[in-house]
C-alpha positions as CSV (number, residue, x, y, z in Angstrom):
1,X,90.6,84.7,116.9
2,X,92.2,88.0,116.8
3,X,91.8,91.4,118.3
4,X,90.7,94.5,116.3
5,X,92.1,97.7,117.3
6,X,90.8,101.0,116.3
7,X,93.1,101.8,113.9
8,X,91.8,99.4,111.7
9,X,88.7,101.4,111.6
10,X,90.2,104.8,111.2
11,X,92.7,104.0,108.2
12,X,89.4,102.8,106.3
13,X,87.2,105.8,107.3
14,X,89.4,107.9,105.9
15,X,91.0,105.7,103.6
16,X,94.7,107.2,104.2
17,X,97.5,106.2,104.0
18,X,96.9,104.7,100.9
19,X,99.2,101.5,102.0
20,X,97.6,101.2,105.4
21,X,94.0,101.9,104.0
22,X,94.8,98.8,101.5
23,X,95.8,96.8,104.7
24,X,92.9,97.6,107.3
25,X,90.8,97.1,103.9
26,X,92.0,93.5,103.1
27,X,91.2,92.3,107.1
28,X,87.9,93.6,107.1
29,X,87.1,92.1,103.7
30,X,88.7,89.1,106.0
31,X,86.4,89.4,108.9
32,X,83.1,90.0,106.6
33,X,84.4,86.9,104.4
34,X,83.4,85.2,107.6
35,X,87.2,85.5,109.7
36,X,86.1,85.0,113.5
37,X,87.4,88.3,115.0
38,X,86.8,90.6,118.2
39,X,86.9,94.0,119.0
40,X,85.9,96.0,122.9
41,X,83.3,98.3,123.2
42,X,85.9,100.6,124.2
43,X,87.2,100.5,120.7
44,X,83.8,101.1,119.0
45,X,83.1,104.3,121.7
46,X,86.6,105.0,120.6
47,X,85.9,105.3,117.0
48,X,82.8,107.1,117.9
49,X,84.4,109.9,119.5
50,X,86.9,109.8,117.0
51,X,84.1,110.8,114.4
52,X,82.2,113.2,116.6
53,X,85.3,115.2,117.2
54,X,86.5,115.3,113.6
55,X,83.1,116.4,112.7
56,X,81.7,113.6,111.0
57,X,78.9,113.1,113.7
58,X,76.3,112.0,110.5
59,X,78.7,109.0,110.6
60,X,78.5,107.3,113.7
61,X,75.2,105.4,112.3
62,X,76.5,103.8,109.3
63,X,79.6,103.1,111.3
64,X,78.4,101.4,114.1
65,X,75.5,99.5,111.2
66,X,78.9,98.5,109.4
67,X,80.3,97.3,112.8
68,X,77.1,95.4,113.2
69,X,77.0,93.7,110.1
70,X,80.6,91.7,111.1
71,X,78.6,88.6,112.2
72,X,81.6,86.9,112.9
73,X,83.5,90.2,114.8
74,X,82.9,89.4,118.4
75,X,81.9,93.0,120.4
76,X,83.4,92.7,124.0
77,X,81.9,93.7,127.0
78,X,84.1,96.2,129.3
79,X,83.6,96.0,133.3
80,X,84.4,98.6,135.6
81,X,87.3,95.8,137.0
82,X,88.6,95.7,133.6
83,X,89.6,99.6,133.9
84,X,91.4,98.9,136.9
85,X,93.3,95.8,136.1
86,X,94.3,97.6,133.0
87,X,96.4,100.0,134.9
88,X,98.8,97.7,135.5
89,X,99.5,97.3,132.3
90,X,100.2,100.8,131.5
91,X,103.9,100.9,133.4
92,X,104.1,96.9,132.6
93,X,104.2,97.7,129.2
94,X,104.7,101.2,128.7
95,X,101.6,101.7,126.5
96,X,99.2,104.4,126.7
97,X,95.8,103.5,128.9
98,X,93.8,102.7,126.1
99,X,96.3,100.1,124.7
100,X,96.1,99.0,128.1
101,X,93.0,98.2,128.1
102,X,92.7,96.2,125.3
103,X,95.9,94.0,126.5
104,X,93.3,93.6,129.1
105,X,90.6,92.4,127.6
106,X,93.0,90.2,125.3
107,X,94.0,88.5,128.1
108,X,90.2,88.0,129.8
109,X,89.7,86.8,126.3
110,X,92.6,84.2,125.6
111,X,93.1,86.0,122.6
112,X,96.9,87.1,122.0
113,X,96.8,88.5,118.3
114,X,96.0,91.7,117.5
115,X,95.3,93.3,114.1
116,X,97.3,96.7,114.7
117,X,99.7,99.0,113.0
118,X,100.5,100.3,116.7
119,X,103.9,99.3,117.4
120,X,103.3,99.7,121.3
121,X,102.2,96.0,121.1
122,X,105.2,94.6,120.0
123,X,106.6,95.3,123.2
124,X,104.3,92.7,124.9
125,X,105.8,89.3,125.1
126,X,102.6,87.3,125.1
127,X,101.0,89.1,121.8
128,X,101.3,88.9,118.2
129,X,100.9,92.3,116.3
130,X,99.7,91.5,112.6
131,X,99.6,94.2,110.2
132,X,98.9,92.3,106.7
C-alpha cells in the first residue's frame, strides 16, 4: 500500500504542470482502477483549505465526493498523540510539520511508500518516494 500526499491532489485540481498533472493523473486512474492506497485526514483538511483559500470554496464537495469514491484509498484517522509524535520528526528529518506528520502516520501504518513529488521525503531512510 502506498501513501498519498496532497500534492497528488493539487497537480490534478489544477492540472499544472502539465508533466506532473499527467503523473498525479496516471496514480489516481491507479488507485480508482482498484490500486489499494491511503491517505490522512490531514491531507484531505489539507486540500480543503487549499481550495477555500484559493477561492474555489464551490469545490470542496465534488472534491471530497471524488475522494470518497476511491474505494480502495484508505482515509486515516489522525489522534491528538499523532501531532506530538510527529514533532520529532520535524528536526529528525528536517521536513516541514506537515511532512512530519504523515512520516507519522506512515509509520503507525507500516506503510513506507509514498506517492509524492516532495523531495523532503527522500531524505528519510525508511521511505520510498514514487513519483511515476
Amino acid at each position: 500500500m502506498r501513501f498519498v500526499d496532497a500534492n497528488v491532489f493539487i497537480y490534478v485540481l489544477v492540472k499544472s504542470p502539465k508533466e506532473d498533472y499527467e503523473i498525479a493523473k496516471k496514480i489516481l486512474k491507479r488507485i480508482e482502477g482498484g490500486e489499494e492506497a491511503a491517505t490522512s485526514l490531514a491531507v484531505i483538511q489539507e486540500i480543503v483549505d487549499w481550495l477555500e483559500y484559493n477561492n474555489r470554496e464551490k469545490e470542496v464537495k465534488s472534491f471530497l465526493t471524488a475522494v470518497n469514491s476511491y474505494l480502495t484509498m484508505n482515509k486515516l484517522a489522525i489522534t491528538w498523540e499523532d501531532f506530538l509524535a510527529a514533532l520529532d520528526n520535524v528536526d529528525k528529518f528536517r521536513v516541514d510539520f506537515v511532512d512530519a506528520l504523515t512520516l507519522r502516520v506512515m509509520q503507525k501504518n507500516k506503510i513506507n511508500e509514498v506517492y509524492s513529488n516532495d523531495k523532503d521525503f527522500d531524505r528519510v531512510p525508511w521511505v520510498k518516494r514514487i513519483w511515476e
